[in-house]
N, C-alpha and C positions, 0 to 999 in steps of 0.2 A: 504493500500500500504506500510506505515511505516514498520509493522513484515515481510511482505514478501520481502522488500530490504534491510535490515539489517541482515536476516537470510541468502538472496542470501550473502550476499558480505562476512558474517561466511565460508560459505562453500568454494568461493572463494580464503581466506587465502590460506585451504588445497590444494586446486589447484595449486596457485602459487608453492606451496612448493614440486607438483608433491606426493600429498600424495593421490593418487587418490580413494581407497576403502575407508579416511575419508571423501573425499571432497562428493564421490557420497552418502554418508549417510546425509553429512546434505545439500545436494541440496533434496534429498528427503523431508527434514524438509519442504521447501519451497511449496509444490506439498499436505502439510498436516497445511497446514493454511487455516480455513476459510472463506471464501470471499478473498483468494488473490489475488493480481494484475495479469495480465496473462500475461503480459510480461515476467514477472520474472519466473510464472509457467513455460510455455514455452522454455522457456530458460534455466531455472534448469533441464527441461526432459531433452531437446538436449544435456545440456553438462555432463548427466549421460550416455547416451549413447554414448559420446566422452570419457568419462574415461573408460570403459569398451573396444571402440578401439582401445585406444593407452595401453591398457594391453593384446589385441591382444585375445580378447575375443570375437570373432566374432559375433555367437551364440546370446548375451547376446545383441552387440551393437546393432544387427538390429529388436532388440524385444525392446529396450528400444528409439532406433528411430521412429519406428513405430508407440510408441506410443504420439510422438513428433506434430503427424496426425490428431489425434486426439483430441487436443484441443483446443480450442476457443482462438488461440494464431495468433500471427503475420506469415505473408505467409513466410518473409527472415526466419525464424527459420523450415517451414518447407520445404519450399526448399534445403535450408541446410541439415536436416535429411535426404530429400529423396537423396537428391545428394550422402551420406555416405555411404547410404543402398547402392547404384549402386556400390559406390566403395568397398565398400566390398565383393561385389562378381567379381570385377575386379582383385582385387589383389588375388582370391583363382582362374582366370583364368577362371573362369566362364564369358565369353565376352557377350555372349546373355544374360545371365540372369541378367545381366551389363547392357545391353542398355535395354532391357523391364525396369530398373527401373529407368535409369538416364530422358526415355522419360516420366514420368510421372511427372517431372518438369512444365512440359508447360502446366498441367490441374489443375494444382494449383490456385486459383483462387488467383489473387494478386501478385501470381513469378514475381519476377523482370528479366528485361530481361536479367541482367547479366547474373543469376540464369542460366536458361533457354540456354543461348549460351556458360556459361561452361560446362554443361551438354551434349550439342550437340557435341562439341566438344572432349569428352572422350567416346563419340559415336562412332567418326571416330577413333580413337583409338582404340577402341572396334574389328571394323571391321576390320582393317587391322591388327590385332593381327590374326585374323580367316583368313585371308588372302583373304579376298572378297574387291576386288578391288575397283570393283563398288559401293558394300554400301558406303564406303570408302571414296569415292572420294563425292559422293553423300550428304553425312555426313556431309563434310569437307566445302562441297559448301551450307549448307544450314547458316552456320556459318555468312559467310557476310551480309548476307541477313536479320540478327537480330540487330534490331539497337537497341544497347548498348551502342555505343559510346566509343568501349571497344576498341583502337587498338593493344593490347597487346593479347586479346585473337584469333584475325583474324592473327595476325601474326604467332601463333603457328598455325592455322588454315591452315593458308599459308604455312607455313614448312611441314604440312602432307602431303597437296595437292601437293607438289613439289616431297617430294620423291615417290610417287606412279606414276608420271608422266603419267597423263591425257592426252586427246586430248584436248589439250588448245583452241582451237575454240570453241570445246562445252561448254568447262569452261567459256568463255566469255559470251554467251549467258546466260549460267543458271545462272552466276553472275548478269546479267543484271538487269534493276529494280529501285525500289526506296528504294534508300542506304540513308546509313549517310554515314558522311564524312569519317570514318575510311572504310566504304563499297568501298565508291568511289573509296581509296588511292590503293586499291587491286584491282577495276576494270581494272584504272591505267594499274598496272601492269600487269598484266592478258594478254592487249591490247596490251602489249609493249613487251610481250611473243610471240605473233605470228607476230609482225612488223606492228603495225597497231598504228604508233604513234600519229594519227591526234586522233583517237579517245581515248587513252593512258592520251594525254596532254587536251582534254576535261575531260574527267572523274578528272584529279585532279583540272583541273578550278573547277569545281561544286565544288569538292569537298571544297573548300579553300572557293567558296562564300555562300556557305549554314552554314557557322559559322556564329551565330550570332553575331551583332555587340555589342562590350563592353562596359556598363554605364559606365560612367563618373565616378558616386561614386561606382564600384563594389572596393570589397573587394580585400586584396593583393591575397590572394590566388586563389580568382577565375580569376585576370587579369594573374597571373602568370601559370596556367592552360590553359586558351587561349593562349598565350603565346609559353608554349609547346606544342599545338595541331599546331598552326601555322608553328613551325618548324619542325615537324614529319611531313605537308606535305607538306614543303618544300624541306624537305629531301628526300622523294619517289620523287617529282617533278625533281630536282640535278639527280639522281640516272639511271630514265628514258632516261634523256636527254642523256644524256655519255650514257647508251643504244646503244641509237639513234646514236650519232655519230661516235661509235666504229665501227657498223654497216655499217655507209655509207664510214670509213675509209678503211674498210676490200674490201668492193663494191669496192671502189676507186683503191686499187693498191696502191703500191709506186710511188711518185712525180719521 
């Protein structure tokens, strides 16, 4: 393990310094030790075929991702590559040949589910680029439904699905399910889309009581993480309500 993390962190220098055709020669170094660590293997392929992307070497980056796939490395490194490959044929506009590879995330054995629900979501991207509605929406809706715990990526998830403007009833239902809390905070809303705020303000109860509750001796950062998951859905909870009563104030008329 010693030659293969001191020759990764060599090549690494060249990196930092954005000297990327030295870096990717002596990450090669790393990939020609042997018995090396596979972390390091692993992760020297990935990040040879990230210098080749970011010198817009397309060609190059998805032969050197590919072969990212191939070895006896950790699943975050290849999810990572496959995620690249999809992006690479995103950004030359290639949208199909983009979602055939961003969905080959989820058979990865080990993806994380981040992994796997940013991929989904450059899916719905994908398709409303093509300007197919329904994948789209389809796409966008299968995003909540991945418990990641991620409310940052349901929230872009949620901006796609707004501007393509669904039949929000149906989007309620195909929401429906067993969420996490970030799932819930969008059921929520979703609910409070078609004026259905009884079921609106249940979706974010669950939501708020399916966190678990905080050790005593947890860490700052993990109480300060709780913390903020508590006030994000507090804040869809706020947001709802004023909904709600802007709602019944319009109903109402002027006093």
């Amino acid at each position: 393990m010693e030659k293969s993390y001191v020759q990764f962190w060599i090549a690494q220098t060249y990196y930092s310094e954005k000297n990327r055709p030295a870096a990717r020669a002596e990450y090669a170094k790393v990939l020609e030790i042997i018995d090396g660590h596979p972390y390091f293997e692993s992760r020297a392929q990935f990040l040879i075929g990230l210098c080749y992307s970011q010198e817009k070497n397309v060609t190059m980056a998805r032969t050197e991702f590919a072969k990212v796939l191939e070895l006896d490395g950790y699943p975050k490194h290849k999810s990572e590559a496959q995620y690249h490959i999809g992006y690479s044929y995103e950004l030359e506009k290639d949208y199909l040949g983009a979602v055939a590879e961003y969905a080959k995330i989820g058979t990865i054995p080990g993806a994380r589910s981040y992994d796997i629900s940013s991929a989904q979501l450059q899916i719905g991207y994908c398709y409303a680029n093509e300007e197919n509605k329904p994948a789209a929406t389809s796409a966008f809706l299968k995003v909540f439904k991945i418990k990641d715990e991620n409310f940052t990526l349901k929230k872009l998830a949620w901006e796609g699905l707004v501007g393509l403007k669904p039949d929000w009833n149906v989007a309620v239902l195909t929401m429906g399910g067993d969420l996490d809390w970030s799932g819930l905070c969008f059921l929520g809303k979703a609910n409070a889309r078609v004026g259905n705020y009884e079921a609106a303000q249940s979706a974010i109860n669950d939501a708020y009581n399916s966190l678990p509750t905080l050790a005593i001796n947890a860490s700052a950062p993990e109480k300060l993480e709780a913390k903020l998951t508590q006030e994000t859905i507090i804040a869809v909870a706020v947001k709802i309500a004023w909904q709600k009563r802007l709602k019944e104030i319009f109903e109402e008329g002027p006093e």
